[in-house]
C-alpha positions in Angstrom: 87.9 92.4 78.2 86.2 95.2 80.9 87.6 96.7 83.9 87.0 93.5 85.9 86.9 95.3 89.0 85.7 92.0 91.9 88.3 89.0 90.2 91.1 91.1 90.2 90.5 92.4 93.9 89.5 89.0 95.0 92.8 87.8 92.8 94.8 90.5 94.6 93.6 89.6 97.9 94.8 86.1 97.5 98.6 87.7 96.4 98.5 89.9 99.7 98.3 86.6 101.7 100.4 84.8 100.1 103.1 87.7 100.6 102.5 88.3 103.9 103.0 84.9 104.8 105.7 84.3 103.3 107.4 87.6 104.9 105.9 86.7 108.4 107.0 83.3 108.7 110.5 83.4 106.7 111.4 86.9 106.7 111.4 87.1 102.8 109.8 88.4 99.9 109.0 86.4 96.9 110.9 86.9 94.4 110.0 84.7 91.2 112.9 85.8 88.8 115.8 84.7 91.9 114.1 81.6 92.5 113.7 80.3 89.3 117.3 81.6 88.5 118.7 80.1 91.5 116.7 76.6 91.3 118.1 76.1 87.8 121.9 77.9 88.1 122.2 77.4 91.6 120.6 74.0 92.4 119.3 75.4 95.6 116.3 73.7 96.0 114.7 76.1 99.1 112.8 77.5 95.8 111.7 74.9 94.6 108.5 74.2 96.9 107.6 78.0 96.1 107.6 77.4 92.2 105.7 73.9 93.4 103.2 76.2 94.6 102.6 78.3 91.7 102.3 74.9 89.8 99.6 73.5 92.5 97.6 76.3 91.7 97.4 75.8 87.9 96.3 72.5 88.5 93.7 73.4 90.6 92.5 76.0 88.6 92.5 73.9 85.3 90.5 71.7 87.3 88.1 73.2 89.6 87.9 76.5 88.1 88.8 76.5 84.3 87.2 79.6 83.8 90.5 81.3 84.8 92.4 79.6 83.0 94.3 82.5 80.8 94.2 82.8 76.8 97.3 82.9 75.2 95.7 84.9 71.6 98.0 86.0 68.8 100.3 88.9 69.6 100.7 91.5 66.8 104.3 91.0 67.0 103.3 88.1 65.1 100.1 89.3 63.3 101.4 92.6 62.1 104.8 92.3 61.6 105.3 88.2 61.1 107.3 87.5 64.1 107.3 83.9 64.8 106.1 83.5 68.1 108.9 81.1 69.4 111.5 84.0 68.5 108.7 86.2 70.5 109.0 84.0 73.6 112.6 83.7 73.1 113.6 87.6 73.1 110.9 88.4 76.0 112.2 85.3 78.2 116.0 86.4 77.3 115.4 90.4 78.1 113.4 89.8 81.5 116.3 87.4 82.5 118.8 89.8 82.1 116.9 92.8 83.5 115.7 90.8 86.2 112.4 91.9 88.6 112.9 94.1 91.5 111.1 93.2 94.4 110.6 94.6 98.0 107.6 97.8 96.7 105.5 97.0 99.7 108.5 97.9 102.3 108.5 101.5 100.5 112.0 101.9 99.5 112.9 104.4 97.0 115.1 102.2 95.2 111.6 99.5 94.5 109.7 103.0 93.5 111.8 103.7 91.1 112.3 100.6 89.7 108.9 100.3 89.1 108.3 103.3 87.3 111.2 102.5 84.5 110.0 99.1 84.2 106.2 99.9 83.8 107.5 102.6 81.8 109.1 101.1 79.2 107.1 98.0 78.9 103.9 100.9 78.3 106.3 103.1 75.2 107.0 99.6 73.7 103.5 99.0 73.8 102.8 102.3 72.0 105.3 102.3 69.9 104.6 98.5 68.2 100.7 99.3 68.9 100.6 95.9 70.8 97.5 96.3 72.4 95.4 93.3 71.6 92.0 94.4 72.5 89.3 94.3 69.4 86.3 95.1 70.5 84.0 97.8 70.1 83.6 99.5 73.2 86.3 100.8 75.3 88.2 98.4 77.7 88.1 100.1 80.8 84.3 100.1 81.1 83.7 98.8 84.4 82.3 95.3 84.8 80.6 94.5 88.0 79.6 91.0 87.6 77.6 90.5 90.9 76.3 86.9 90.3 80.4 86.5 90.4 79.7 85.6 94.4 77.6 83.1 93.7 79.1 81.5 91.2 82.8 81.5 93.3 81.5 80.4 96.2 84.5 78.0 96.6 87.0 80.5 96.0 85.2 82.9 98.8 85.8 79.8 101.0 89.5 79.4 100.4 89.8 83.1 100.5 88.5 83.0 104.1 90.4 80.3 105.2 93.3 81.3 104.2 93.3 84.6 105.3 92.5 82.7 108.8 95.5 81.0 108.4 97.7 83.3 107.6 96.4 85.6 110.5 95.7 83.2 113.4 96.6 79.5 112.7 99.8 79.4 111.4 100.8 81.8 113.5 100.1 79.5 116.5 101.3 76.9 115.1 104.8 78.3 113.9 105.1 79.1 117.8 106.0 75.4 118.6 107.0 74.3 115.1 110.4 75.2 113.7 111.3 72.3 111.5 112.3 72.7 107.7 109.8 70.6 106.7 107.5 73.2 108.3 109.3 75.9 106.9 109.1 74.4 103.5 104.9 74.3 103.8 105.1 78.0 104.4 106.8 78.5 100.9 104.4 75.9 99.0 101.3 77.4 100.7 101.7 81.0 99.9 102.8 80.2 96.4 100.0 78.5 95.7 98.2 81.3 97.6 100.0 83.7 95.0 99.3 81.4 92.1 95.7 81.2 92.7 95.9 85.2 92.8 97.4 85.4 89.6 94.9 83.4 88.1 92.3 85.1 89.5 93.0 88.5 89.0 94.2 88.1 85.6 97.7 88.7 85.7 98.9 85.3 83.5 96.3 86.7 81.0 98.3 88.3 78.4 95.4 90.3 77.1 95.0 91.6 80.5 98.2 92.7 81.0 99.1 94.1 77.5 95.6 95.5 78.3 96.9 97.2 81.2 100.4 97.8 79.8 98.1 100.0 76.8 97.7 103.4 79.3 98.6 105.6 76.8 95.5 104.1 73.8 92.5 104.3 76.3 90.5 102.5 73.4 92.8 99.6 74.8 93.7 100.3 78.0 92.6 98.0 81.1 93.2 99.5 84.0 92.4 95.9 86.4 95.6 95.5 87.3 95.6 98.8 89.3 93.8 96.9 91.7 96.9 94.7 92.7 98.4 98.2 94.2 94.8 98.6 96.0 94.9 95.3 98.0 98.3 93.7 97.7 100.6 96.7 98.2 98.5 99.0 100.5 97.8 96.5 103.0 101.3 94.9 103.1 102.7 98.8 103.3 100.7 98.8 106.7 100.6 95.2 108.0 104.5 94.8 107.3 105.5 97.5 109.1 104.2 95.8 112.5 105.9 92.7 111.8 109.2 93.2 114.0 110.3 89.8 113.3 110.0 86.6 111.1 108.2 83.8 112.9 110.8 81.1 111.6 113.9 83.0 111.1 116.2 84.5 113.4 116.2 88.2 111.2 114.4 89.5 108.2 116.6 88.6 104.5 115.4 91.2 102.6 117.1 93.6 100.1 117.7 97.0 102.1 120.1 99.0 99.2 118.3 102.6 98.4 121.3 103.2 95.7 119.9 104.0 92.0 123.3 103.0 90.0 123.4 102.9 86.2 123.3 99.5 86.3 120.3 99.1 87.9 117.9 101.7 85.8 119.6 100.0 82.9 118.7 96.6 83.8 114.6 97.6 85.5 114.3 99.1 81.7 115.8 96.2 79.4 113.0 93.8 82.0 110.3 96.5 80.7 111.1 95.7 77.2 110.9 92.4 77.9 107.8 92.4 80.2 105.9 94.6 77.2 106.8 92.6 74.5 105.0 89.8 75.6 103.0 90.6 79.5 104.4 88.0 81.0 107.0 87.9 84.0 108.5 85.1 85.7 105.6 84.4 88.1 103.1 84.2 85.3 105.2 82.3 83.4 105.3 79.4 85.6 101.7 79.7 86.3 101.2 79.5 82.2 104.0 76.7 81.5 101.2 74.3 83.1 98.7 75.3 80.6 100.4 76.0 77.6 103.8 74.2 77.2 105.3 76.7 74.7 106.0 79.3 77.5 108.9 76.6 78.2 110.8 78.2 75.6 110.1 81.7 77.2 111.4 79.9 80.6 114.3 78.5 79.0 115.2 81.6 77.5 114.6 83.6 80.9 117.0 81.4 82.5 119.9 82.0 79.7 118.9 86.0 80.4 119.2 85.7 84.0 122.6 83.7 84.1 124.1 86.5 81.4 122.7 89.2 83.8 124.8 87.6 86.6 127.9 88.5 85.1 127.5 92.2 84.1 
């Protein structure tokens, strides 16, 4: 698996909508590990068109567009070492739950920096560590791939792209000028989260390989460096765009994390969610997105919840 360097942009491009939509219109960012924590433990249902979304978009995928849907291959937990890989799912579901994801990068706060960089971290030295890269192949894995005939043959997708991003931009926009109803408010969350699930797919990021891939920086004979393209065209843009957004088009005030402290607590927690984010590649958001294609990630989900509701009371 090459540097795919146009489905991951194009991938990333449909994430950047979908986040800026959902921080334009409700004042939020999505965060995938609070709202499948607080659908399940809290009952609050404002999630749950969000996580409907993400779903939607696997659907469609599986049937429009099957060529993303991810492969779920061996790990060498399991290969190498004989781990079963229920007990796999199980400790990478229960240590992302407990360390949680940090969200709010794109706002630049020190606090999201950092939190980045032990999580990445971590998950990259676990990586090395186990050797957990699962790319076999002969040449290296960050030899670029420019698939041009990719245009042509995601035609569709181009389409949805553009219409979105007209949505997003000028439509809804209008629209959210005269329309303040929940039910409104509601189609905001299950649009950009099947905006964000269709990015996923695309760019690869509920491909394990492709993240383990990515998560492999320090054996360049498996190292993918894709994902880097998310920070190219999700983050950058939202650094820029959010900053002239003074206020949420359907809320009265922004309700977004604003702490810059760097306790214990939190390094402690970013680095146990890198563990668990590098055992398997999988985080949350993916692992909705994959529950629709394979049901085993269930038990990952499961075992994320039991994490997260642990993590609630350190």
């Amino acid at each position: 698996m090459a540097f795919t360097l146009i489905e991951t942009s194009i991938g990333a491009l449909f994430i950047q909508l979908a986040t800026t939509n959902f921080y334009w219109q409700l004042g939020e960012t999505i965060g995938f590990s609070s709202a499948l924590g607080n659908l399940i433990l809290k009952r609050n249902l404002a999630h749950l068109p969000v996580l409907s979304g993400v779903l939607a978009s696997s659907a469609f995928v599986s049937k429009w567009y099957p060529q993303y849907v991810p492969d779920f291959p061996v790990s060498n937990l399991t290969s190498r070492y004989g781990i079963s890989t229920t007990i796999i799912l199980s400790i990478a579901g229960l240590l992302v739950g407990l360390g949680h994801m940090i969200g709010g990068i794109s706002r630049l706060r020190l606090r999201s920096f950092v939190a980045v960089g032990v999580f990445s971290g971590f998950a990259m030295l676990l990586n090395k560590t186990l050797d957990l890269g699962l790319y076999n192949g002969t040449g290296v894995n960050y030899e670029l791939s420019l698939n041009t005939s990719w245009f042509n043959e995601n035609r569709g997708l181009l389409l949805l792209l553009i219409s979105s991003a007209l949505h997003v931009y000028l439509f809804l926009p209008k629209l959210s000028q005269s329309i303040k109803s929940d039910w409104y408010k509601q189609f905001n969350r299950l649009f950009s989260g099947f905006l964000f699930g269709i990015g996923l797919h695309v760019s690869g990021m509920v491909n394990v390989s492709k993240t383990i891939g990515f998560l492999s920086l320090f054996d360049l004979n498996k190292f993918d460096p894709s994902l880097i393209m998310i920070m190219i065209f999700t983050v950058l843009p939202n650094i820029f765009i959010w900053r002239s957004i003074e206020k949420p088009l359907l809320s009265e005030n922004f309700n977004v994390a604003k702490s810059n402290k760097l306790p214990l607590k939190f390094l402690v927690g970013n680095a146990i969610f890198g563990l668990g984010w590098g055992i398997l590649g999988i985080c949350p958001g993916p692992g909705v997105a994959n529950v629709f294609h394979y049901s085993s990630i269930g038990i990952y989900l499961v075992s994320f919840i039991i994490g997260y509701g642990f993590g609630s009371f350190i």
